[in-house]
TIDRENPA-472189 format. One record per residue: x, y, z of N, C-alpha, C in turn. Coordinates in steps of 0.1 Angstrom, whole numbers, plus 5000, padded with zeros to 4 digits. Example, Ala and Ser with C-alpha at 12.3 -4.5 7.8 and 13.67 -1.06 7.14 Angstrom:
<rs>
R  n_east  n_north  n_up  ca_east  ca_north  ca_up  c_east  c_north  c_up
R    5132     4943  5078     5123      4955   5078    5132     4967  5078
R    5128     4978  5071     5137      4989   5071    5129     5000  5079
</rs>
This chain:
<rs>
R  n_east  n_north  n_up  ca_east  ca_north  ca_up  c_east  c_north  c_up
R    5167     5093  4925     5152      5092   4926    5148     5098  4940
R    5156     5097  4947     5155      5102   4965    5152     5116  4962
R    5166     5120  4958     5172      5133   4957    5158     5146  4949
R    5146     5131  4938     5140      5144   4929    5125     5141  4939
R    5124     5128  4945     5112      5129   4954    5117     5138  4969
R    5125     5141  4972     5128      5153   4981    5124     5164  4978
R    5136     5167  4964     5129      5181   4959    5109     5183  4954
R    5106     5172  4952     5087      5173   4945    5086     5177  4964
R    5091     5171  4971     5083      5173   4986    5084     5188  4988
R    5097     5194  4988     5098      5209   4992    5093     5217  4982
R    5089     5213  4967     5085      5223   4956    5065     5219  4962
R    5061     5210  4967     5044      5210   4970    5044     5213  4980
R    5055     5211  4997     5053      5222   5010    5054     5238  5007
R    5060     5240  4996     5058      5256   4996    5051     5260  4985
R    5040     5251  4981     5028      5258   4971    5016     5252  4977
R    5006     5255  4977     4991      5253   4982    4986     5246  4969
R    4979     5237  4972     4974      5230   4962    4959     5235  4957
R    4954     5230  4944     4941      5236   4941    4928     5229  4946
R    4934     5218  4947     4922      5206   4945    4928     5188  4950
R    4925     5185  4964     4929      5174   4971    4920     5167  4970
R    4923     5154  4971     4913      5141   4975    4925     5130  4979
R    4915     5118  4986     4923      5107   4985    4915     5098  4982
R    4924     5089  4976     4924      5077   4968    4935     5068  4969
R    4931     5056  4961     4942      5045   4962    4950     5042  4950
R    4965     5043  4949     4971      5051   4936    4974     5032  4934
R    4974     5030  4919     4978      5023   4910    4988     5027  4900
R    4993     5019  4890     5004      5020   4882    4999     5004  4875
R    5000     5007  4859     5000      4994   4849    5015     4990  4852
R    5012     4972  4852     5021      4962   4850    5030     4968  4839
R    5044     4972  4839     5054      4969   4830    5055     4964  4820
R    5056     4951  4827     5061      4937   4820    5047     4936  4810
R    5034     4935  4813     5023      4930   4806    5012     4939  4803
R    5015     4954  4808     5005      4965   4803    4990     4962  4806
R    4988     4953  4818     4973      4944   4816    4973     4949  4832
R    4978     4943  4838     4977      4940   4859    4977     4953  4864
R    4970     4956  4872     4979      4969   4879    4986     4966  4893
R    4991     4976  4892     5002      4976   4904    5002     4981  4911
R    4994     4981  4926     4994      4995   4935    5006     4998  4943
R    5005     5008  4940     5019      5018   4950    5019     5027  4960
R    5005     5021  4966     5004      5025   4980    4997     5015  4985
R    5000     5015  5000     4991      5006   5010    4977     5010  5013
R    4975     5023  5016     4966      5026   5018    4959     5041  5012
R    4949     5044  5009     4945      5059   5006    4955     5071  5009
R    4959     5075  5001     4966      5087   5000    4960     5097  4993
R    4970     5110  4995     4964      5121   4995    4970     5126  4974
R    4956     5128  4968     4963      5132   4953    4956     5145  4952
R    4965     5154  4947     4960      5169   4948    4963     5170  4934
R    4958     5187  4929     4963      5194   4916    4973     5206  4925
R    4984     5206  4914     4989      5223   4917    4992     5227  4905
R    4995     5238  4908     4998      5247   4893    5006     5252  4896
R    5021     5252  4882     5033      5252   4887    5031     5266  4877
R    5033     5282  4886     5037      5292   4881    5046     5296  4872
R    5057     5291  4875     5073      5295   4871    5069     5285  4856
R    5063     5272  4848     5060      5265   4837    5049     5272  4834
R    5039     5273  4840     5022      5273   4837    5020     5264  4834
R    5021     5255  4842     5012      5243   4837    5009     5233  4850
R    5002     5225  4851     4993      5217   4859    5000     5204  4862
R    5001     5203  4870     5004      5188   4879    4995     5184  4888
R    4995     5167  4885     4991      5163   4893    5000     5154  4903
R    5003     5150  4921     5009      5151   4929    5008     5143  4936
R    5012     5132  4939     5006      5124   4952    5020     5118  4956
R    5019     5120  4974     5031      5114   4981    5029     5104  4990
R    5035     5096  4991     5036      5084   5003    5050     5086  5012
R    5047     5091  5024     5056      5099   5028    5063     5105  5027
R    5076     5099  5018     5090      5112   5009    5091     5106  4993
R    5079     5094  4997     5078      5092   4979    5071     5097  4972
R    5076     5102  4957     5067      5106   4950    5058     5093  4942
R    5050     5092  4946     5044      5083   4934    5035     5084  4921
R    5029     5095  4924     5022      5102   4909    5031     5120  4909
R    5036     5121  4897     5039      5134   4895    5040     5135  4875
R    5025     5143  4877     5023      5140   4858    5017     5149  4856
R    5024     5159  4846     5018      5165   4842    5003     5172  4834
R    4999     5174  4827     4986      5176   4825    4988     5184  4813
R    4989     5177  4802     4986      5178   4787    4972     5181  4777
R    4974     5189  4767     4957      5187   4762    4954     5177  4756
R    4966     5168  4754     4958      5159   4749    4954     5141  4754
R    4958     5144  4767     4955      5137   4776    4943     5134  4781
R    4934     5124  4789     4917      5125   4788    4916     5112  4795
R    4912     5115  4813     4910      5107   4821    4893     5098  4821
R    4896     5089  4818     4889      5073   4816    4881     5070  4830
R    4871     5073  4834     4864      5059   4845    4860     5055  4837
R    4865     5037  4846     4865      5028   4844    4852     5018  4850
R    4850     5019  4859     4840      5019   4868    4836     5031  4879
R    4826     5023  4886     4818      5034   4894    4833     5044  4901
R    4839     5034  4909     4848      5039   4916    4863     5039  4913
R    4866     5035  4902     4877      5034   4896    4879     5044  4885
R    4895     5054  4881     4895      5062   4872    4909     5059  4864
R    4915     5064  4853     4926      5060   4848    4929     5072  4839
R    4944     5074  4835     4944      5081   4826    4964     5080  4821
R    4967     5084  4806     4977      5075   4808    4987     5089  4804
R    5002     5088  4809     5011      5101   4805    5023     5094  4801
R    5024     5100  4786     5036      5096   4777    5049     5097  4784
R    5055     5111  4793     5062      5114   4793    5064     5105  4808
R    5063     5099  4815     5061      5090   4825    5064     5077  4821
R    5057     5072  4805     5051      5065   4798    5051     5050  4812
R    5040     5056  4813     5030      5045   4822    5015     5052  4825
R    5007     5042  4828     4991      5048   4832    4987     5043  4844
R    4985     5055  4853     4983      5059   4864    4966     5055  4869
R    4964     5047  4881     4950      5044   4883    4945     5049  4896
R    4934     5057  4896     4926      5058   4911    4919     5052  4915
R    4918     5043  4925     4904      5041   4931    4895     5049  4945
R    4885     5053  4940     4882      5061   4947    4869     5056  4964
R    4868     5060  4971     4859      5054   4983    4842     5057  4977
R    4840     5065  4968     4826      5066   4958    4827     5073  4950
R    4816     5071  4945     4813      5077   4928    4816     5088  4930
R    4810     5099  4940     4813      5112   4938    4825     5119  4938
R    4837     5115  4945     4848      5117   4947    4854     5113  4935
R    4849     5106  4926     4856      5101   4910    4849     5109  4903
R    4835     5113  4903     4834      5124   4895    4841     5138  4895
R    4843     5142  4908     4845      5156   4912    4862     5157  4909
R    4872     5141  4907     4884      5143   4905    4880     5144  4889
R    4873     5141  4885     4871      5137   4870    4867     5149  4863
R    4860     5160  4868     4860      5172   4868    4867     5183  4866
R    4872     5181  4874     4886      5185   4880    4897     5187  4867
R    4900     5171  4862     4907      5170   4854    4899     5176  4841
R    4891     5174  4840     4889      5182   4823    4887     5197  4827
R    4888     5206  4836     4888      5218   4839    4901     5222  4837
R    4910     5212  4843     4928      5218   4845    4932     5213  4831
R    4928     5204  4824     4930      5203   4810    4925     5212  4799
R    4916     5218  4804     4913      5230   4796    4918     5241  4796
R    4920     5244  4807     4933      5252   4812    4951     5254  4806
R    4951     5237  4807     4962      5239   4801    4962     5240  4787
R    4949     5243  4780     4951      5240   4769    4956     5254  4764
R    4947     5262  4770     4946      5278   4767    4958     5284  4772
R    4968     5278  4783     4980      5286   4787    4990     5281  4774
R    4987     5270  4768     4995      5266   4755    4995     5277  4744
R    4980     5278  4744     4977      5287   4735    4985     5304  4733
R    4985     5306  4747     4986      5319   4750    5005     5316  4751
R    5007     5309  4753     5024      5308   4750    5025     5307  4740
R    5020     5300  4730     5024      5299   4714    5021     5314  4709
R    5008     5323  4715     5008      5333   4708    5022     5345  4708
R    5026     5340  4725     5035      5355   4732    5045     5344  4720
R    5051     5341  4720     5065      5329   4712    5062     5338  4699
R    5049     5337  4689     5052      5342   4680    5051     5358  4682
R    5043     5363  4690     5046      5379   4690    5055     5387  4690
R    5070     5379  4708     5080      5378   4705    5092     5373  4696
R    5088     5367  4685     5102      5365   4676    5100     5371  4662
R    5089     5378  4660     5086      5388   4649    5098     5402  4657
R    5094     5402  4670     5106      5418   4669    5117     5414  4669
R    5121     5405  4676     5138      5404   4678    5143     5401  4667
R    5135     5390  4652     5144      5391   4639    5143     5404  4635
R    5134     5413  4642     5136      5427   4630    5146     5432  4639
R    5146     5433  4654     5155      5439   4658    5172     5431  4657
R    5173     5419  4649     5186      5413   4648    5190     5420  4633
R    5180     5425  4625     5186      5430   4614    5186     5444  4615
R    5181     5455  4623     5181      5466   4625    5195     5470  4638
R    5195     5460  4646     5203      5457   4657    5197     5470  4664
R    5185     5470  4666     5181      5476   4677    5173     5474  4690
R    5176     5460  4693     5173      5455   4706    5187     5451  4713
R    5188     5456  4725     5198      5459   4735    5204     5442  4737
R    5217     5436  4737     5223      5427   4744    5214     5424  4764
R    5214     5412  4762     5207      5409   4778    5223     5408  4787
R    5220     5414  4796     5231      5412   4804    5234     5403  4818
R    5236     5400  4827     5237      5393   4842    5223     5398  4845
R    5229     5416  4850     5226      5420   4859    5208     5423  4856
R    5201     5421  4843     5193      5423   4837    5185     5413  4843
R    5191     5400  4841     5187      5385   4847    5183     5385  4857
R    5194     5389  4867     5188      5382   4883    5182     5399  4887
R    5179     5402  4879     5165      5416   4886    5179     5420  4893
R    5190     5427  4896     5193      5437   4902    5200     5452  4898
R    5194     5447  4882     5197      5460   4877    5189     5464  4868
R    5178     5478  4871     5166      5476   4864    5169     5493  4857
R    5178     5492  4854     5183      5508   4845    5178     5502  4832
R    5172     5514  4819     5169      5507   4810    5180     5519  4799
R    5184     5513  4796     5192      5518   4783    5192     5526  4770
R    5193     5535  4763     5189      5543   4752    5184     5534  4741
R    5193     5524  4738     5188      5510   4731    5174     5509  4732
R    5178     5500  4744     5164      5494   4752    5150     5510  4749
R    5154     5512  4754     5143      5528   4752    5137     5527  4735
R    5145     5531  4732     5144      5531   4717    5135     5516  4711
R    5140     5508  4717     5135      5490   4709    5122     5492  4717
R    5121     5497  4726     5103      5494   4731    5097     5507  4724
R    5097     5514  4720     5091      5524   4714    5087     5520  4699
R    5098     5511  4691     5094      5507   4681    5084     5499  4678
R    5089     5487  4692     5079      5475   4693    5063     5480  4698
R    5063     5490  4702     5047      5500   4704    5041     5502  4692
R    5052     5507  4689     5046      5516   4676    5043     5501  4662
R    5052     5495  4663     5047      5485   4651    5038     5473  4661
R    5039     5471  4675     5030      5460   4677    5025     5465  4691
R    5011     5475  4691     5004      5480   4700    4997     5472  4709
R    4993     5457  4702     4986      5448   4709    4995     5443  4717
R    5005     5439  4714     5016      5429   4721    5025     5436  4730
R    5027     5447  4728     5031      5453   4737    5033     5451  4758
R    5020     5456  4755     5015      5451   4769    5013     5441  4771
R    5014     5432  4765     5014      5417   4771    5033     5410  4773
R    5038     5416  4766     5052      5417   4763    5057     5420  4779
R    5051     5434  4779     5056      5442   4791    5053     5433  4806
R    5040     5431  4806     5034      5428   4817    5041     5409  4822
R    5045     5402  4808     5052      5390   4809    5066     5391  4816
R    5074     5401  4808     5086      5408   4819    5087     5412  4831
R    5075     5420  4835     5073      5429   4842    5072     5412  4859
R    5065     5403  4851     5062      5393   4861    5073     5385  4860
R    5079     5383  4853     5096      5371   4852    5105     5385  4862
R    5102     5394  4859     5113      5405   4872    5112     5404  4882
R    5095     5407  4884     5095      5402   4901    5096     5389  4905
R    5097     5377  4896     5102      5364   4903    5115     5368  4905
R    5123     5368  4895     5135      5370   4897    5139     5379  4908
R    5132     5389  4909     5135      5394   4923    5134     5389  4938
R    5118     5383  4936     5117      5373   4949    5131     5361  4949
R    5129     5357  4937     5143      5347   4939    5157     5355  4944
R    5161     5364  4939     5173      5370   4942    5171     5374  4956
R    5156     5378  4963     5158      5383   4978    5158     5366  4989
R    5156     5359  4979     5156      5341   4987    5165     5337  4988
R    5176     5342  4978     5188      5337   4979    5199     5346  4987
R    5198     5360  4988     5198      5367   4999    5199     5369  5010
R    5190     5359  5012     5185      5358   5028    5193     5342  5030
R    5190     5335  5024     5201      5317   5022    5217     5318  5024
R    5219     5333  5021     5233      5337   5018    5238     5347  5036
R    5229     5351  5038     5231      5357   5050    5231     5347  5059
R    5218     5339  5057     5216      5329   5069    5230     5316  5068
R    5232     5312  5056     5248      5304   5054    5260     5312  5060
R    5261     5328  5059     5270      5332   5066    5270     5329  5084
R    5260     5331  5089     5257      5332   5099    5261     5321  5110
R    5257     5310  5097     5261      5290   5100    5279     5294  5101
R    5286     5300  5086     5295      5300   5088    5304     5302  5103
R    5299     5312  5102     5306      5318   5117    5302     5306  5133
R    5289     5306  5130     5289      5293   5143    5295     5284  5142
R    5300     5278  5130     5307      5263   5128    5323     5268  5128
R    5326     5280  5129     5342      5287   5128    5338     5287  5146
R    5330     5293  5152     5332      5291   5171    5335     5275  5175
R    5322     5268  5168     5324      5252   5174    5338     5247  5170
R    5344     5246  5157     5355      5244   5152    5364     5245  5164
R    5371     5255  5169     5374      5267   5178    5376     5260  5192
R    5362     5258  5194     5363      5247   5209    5363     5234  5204
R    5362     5230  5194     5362      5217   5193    5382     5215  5191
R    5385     5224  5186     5401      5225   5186    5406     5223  5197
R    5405     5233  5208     5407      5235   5224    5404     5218  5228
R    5393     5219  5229     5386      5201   5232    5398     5191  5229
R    5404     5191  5218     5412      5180   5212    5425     5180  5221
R    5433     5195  5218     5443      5196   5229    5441     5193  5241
R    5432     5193  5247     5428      5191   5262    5435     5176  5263
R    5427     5167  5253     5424      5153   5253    5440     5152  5252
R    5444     5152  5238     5454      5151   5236    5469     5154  5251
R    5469     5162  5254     5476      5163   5270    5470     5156  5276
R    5461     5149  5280     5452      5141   5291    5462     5126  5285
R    5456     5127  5271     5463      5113   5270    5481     5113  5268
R    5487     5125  5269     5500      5123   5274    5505     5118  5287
R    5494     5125  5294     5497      5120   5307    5496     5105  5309
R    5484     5102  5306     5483      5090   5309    5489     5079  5303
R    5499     5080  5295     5505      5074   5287    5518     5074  5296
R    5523     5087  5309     5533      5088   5312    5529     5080  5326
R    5518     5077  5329     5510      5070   5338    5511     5053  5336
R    5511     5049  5321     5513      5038   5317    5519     5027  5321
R    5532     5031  5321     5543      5020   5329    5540     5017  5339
R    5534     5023  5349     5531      5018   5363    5518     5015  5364
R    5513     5014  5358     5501      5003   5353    5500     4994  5345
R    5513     4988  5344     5513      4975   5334    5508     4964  5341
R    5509     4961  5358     5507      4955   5359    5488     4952  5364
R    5486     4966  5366     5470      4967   5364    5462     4962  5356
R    5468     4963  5342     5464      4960   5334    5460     4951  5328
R    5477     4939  5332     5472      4929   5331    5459     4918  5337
R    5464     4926  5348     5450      4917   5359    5436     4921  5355
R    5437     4936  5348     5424      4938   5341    5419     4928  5332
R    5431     4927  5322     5431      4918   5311    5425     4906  5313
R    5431     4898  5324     5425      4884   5329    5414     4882  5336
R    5411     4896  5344     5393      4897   5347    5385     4897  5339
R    5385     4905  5325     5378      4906   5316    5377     4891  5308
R    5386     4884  5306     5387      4872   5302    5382     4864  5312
R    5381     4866  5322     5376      4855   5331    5358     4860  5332
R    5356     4872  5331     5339      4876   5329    5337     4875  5316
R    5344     4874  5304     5339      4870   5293    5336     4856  5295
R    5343     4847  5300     5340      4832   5299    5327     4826  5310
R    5328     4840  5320     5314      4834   5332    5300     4840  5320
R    5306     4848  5311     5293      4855   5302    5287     4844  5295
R    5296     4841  5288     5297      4825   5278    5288     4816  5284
R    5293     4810  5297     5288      4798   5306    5272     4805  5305
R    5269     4815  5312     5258      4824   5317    5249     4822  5304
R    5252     4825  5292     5245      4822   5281    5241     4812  5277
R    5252     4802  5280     5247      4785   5277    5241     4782  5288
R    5241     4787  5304     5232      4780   5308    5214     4786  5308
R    5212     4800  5302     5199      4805   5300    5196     4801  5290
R    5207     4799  5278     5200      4786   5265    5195     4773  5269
R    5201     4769  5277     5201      4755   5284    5184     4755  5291
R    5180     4765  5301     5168      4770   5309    5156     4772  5295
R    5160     4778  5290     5150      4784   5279    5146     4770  5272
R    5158     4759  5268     5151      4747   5260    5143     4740  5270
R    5148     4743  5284     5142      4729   5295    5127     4737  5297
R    5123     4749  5295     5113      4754   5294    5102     4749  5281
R    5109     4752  5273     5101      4745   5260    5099     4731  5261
R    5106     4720  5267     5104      4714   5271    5093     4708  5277
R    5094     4717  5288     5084      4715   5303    5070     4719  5293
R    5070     4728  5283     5057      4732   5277    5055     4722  5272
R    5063     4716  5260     5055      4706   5252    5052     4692  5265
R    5060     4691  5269     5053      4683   5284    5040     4680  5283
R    5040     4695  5291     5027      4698   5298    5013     4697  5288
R    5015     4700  5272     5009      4700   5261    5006     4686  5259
R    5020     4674  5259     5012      4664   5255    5007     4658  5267
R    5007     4662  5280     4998      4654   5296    4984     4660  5286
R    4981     4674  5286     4970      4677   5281    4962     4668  5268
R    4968     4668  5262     4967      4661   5251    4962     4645  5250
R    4972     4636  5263     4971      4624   5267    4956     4625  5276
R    4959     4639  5287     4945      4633   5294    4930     4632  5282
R    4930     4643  5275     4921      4643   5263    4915     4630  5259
R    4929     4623  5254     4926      4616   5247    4922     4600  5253
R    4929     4602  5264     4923      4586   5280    4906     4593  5281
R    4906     4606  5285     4889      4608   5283    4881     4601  5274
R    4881     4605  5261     4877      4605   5250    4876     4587  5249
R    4886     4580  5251     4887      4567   5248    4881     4558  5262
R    4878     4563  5272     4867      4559   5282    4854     4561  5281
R    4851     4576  5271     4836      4577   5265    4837     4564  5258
R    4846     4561  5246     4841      4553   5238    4843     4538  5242
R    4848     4537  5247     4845      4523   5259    4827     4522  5266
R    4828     4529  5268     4814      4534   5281    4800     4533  5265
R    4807     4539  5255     4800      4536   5243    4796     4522  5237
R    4806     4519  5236     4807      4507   5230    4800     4496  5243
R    4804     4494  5252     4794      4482   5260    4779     4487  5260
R    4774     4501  5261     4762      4504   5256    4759     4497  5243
R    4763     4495  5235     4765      4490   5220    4759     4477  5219
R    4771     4471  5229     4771      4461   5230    4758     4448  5242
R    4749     4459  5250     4740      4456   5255    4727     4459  5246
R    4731     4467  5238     4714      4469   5233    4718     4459  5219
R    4729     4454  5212     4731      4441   5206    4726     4430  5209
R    4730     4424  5221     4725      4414   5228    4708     4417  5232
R    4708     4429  5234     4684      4425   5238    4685     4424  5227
R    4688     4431  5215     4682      4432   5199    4684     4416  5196
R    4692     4410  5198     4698      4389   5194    4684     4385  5201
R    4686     4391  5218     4677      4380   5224    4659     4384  5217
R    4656     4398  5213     4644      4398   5202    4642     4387  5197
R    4654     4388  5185     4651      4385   5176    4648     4368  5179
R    4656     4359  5187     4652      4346   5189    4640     4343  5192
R    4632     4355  5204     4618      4352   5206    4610     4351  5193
R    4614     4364  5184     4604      4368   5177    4605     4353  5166
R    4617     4348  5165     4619      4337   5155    4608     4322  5161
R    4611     4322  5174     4606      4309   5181    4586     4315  5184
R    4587     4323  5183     4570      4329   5182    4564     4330  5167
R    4574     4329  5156     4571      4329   5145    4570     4309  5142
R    4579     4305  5144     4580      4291   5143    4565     4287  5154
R    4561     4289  5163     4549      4287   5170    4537     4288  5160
R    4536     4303  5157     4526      4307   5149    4523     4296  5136
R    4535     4295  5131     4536      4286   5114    4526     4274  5124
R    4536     4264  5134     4530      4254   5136    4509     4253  5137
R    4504     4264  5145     4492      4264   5144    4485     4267  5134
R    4488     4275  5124     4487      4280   5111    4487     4262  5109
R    4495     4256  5105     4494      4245   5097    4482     4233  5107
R    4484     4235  5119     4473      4228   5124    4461     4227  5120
R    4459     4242  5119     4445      4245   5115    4444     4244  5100
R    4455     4244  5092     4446      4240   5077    4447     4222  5078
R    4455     4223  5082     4447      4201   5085    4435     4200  5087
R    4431     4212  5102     4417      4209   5103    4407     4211  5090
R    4412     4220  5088     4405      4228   5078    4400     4217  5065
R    4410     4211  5060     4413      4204   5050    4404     4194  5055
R    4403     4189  5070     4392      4174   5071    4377     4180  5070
R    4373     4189  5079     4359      4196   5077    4359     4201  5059
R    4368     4205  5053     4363      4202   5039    4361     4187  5032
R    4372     4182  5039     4362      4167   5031    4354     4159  5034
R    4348     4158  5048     4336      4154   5056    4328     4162  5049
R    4325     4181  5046     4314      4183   5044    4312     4182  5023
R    4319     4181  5018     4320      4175   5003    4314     4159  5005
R    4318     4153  5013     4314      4140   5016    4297     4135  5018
R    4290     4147  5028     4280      4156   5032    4272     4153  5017
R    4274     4165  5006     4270      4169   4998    4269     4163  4989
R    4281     4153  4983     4278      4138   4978    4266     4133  4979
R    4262     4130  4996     4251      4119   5002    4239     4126  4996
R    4236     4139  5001     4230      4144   4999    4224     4145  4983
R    4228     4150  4975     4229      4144   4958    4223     4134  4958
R    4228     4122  4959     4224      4109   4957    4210     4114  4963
R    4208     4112  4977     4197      4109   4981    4185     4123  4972
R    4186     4129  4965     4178      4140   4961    4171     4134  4946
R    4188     4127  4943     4184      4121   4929    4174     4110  4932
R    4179     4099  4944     4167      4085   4945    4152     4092  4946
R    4151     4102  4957     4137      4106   4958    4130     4112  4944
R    4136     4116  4936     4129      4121   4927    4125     4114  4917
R    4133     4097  4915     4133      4087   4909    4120     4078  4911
</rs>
């Protein structure tokens, strides 16, 4: 997978693309054909190219050396918005469906565009290869039974031999004469597979010169790198004949090294040791903060609470006045309907006399 997203990277650095945008590439869930699955973090770049050497259309998108869209463009394929800024479209030969989301509508139209232009395209390059397929296999069965079309050779192949043969002569004169229309399109289809093949054979020409050229530098480095080795190699003879009279060097090396491995050791446990007494000192210092916080906080609410507890006590001492001012009030209240109650029966008493005496006088 490395090895074919390497090669998509060097087959799209050395073709110019038709038509770029970015968007944010999606892939349907596997497992459930429902979720999608993005396969980039962020907006990337999705282009069209057109692959000359097939004739046909791809579409391309990389996330740094990954490929993550590379799908061809079929006629009978037919990209879906979904929403305003959302597009989809799905490729059998991938068999998965590929999703964009785009930063606006216009950028999903104009990919959207896009795609039914290069699908039209590819429809008509289909076309026009089905027609050259059947134009060419009408001559070659006549020329397999006449045997008048020439054997293909190497040198025919890689364009470096462009002599054309009495055969050959002969077979294109026929194919004139019985197929005047196809002809030139025959010709002109060759005429363009030669000069690939030719650009290819001068690419690999040049790959072949330039490999010689490595050859020979890696035969000089080789060369000193040989010299290099014998150098070493005598150095370490000597020092080998150096040896014996450094055994006792060596030891004492041995036991310094063992004695600074062990101060290393200590050195470690005591910066582990420093580093906890730090975390330490921090959470310390976190819960003083913490404690002064909270002795604050519980001196407000002290300072609260006797506030509390003074306006409890005037609200008690209220309420007893208001009770012993209410008990006041009742007592006069009832004084006064006593009185009340005697001046109503003196003046009924009144009213009585009065009666009588109204009745005698009138008697």
């Amino acid at each position: 997978n490395t090895q074919f997203s390497i090669k998509l990277l060097q087959q799209t650095t050395s073709q110019q693309p038709i038509f770029s945008t970015r968007a944010h590439v999606f892939q349907i869930d596997p497992s459930t054909k429902k979720n999608w699955v993005p396969t980039s973090k962020h907006a990337v770049t999705v282009s069209y190219f057109y692959d000359s050497t097939r004739t046909v259309y791809r579409i391309i998108s990389l996330d740094g050396s990954k490929a993550i869209i590379n799908s061809t463009i079929t006629p009978n394929m037919s990209f879906t918005k979904t929403s305003h800024k959302f597009g989809q479209w799905a490729d059998s030969r991938a068999n998965t469906v590929y999703g964009l989301g785009f930063s606006s509508e216009a950028h999903l139209s104009k990919f959207a565009d896009k795609f039914a232009e290069f699908k039209e395209a590819a429809r008509l390059a289909k076309e026009r290869s089905q027609e050259k397929m059947e134009l060419t296999s009408t001559p070659s069965q006549e020329s397999a039974t006449g045997e008048l079309q020439s054997p293909v050779t190497p040198e025919s192949i890689n364009g470096t031999d462009e002599r054309v043969t009495p055969d050959a002569a002969f077979n294109t004169e026929i194919n004139a004469v019985l197929f005047p229309h196809s002809s030139t399109s025959i010709s002109k289809h060759w005429e363009a597979e030669l000069a690939t093949l030719k650009g290819n054979n001068a690419k690999l020409t040049a790959a072949l010169l330039e490999s010689t050229a490595n050859v020979k530098q890696w035969k000089q480095q080789l060369a000193a790198y040989q010299d290099e080795a014998e150098r070493l190699h005598k150095r370490v003879t000597e020092l080998e004949c150096v040896s014996g009279q450094t055994a006792g060097v060596k030891t004492q090396k041995t036991e310094l090294n063992q004695t600074i491995e062990e101060l290393e050791a200590e050195l470690k446990a005591r910066e582990e040791e420093l580093e906890n007494l730090k975390q330490e000192v921090e959470e310390a210092s976190q819960l003083q903060t913490q404690k002064d916080s909270l002795a604050q906080k519980l001196q407000e609410t002290e300072l609260r609470s006797a506030e509390l507890e003074s306006q409890l006590l005037d609200l008690e001492q209220r309420l007893e006045n208001s009770q012993l001012e209410s008990e006041s009030f009742r007592r006069s209240l009832r004084s006064l309907l006593e009185l009340l109650d005697g001046k109503i029966f003196e003046l009924s008493e009144l009213r009585d006399s009065l009666a009588k005496l109204m009745e005698s006088d009138s008697s």
